[in-house]
N, C-alpha and C positions, 0 to 999 in steps of 0.2 A: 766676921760674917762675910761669905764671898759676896761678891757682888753679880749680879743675876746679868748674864750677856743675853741683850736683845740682839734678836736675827732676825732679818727682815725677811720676809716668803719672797723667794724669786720665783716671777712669773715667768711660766711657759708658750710662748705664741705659737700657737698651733701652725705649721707650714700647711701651705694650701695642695702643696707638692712635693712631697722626698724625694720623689724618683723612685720609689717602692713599688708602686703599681703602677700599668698603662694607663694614660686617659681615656685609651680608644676600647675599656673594655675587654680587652684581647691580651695572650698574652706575649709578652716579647719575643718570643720565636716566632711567633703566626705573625705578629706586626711585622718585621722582618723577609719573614716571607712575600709578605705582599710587596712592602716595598723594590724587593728585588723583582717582580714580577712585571711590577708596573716599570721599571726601568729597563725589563727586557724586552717589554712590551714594545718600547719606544725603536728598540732595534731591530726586530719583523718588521715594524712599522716602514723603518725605514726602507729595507729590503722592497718592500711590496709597491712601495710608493715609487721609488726608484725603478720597478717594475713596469707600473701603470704608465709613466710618464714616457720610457721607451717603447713601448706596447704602442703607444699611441702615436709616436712617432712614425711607426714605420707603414706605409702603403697595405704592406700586407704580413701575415703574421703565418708561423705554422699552425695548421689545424691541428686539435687535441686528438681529435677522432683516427688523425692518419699516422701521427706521432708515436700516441700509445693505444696501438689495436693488437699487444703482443701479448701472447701468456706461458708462462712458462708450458713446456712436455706438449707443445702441439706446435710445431716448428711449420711455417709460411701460415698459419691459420690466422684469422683477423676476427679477434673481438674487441672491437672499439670500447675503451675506458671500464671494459670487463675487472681487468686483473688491481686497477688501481681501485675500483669499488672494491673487492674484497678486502686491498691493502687499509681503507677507508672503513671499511666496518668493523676491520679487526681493533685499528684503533679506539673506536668509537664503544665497542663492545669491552675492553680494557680500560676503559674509564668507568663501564658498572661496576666492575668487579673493583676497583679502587673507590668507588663510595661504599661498597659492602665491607671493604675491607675496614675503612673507618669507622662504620656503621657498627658492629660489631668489636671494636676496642674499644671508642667511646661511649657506646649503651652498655654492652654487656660482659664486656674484657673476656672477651672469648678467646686465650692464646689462638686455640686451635682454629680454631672458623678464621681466624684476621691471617696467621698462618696460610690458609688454603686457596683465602680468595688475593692474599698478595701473590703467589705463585701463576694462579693463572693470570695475572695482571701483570708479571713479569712475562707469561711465555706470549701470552697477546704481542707486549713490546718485542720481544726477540723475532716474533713471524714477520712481524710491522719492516723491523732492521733487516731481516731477511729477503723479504718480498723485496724492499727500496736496493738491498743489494744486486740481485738480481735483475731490477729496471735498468741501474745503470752499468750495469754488463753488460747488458742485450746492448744499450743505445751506444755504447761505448764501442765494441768488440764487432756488433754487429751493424749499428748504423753508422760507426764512423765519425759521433758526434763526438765534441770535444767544447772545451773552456773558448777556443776561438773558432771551432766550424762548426756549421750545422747544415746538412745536408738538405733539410727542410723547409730554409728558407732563411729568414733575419738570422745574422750570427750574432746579436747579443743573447735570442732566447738559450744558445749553449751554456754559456756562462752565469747566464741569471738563471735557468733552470738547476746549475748543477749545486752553484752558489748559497744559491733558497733552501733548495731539499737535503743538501748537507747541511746548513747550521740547523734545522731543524732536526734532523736525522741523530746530530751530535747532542741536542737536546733530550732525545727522545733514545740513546745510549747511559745519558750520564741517568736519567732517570730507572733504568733498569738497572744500570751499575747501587744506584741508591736504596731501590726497593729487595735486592738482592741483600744489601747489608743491614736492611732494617727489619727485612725477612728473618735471616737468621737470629737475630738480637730478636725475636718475636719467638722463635719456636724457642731459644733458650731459657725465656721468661723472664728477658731483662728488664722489661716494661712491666709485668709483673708486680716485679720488685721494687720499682720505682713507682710504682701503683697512678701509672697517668700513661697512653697511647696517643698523650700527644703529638707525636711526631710521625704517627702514621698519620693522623690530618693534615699533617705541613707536607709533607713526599707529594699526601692527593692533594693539595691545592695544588704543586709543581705539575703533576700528570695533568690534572685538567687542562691548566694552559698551555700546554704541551698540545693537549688533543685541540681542543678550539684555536688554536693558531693554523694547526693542520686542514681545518675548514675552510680557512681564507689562502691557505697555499694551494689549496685543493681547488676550489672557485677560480686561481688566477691563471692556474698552468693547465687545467685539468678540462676547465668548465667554460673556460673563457677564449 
């Protein structure tokens, strides 16, 4: 007669944590996202602050008014902080159209509609890059401004102007370079297939801070 082997039940303890899902609810891309944001945050920061404290330094500053009163196709004409409003709305108007974009992947997976409003949320960005190109041609070419002079007054505002609005600028390139390639992966029906437009919410969380960082450069050089 065999003899009958006892097996003792091994117990399972349930992990509190695999590492399977986020704690924070969210999922690992978008965590991610923010993280990187909030650490880019710290390097505007720094910019601005380093701004503030030279700004204050100096007896006297250039006025925004006398700086930029230039707009493109009407040469000697003077509309004070005209042209950078525009450059300023256009931004701000390219961040609707990147919450519609999202709005419309993750309600309704709309290829086409996420499609249409990322395009113009791209050419928003491209006028934005355009426009900025154009200011510092004029201030370059025609005011003579430079990294070390500035004909206006304090020569650090050369350098911390050009300093600011190019990392920002380079921001606000890489993000149209992004929404261009997540564009097309949209009209293809990559996300489709993969049935989640997640990553059209992680581009618009990047464009967001993109555009509200632009408020506070806009406030420091513009406004201030």
């Amino acid at each position: 007669m065999a003899e009958a082997t006892l097996t003792t039940p091994t117990t399972v303890r349930p992990s509190i944590w695999s590492g399977g899902h986020s704690p924070f609810k969210v999922s690992w891309g978008k965590l991610m996202m923010w993280y990187f944001l909030v650490g880019d945050s710290f390097s505007f920061g720094s910019f601005l602050i380093t701004y503030g404290a030279l700004r204050f330094s100096y007896d006297s500053w250039p006025a925004p008014t006398k700086v930029f009163e230039s707009i493109p196709f009407f040469e000697g004409a003077k509309f004070p902080l005209l042209f950078v409003s525009f450059m300023t709305f256009t931004l701000i108007m390219s961040s609707v159209t990147m919450v519609l974009a999202v709005y419309y992947g993750n309600e309704e997976k709309d290829r086409k509609k996420v499609t249409k409003w990322l395009i113009y949320t791209i050419i928003g960005g491209i006028v934005f890059l355009g426009s900025q190109a154009w200011e510092w041609t004029h201030l370059i070419v025609d005011e003579h401004m430079t990294l070390s002079h500035n004909p206006f007054g304090a020569p650090a505002f050369g350098w911390l102007f050009f300093t600011i609005t190019g990392f920002h600028g380079f921001h606000v390139f890489t993000g149209v370079l992004i929404n261009c390639i997540v564009c097309t992966k949209v009209s293809r029906g990559d996300y489709d297939r993969k049935g989640s437009y997640e990553i059209v919410e992680k581009i618009g969380l990047y464009w967001h801070f993109v555009d509200l960082v632009w408020v506070f450069v806009f406030m420091a050089f513009y406004l201030l």
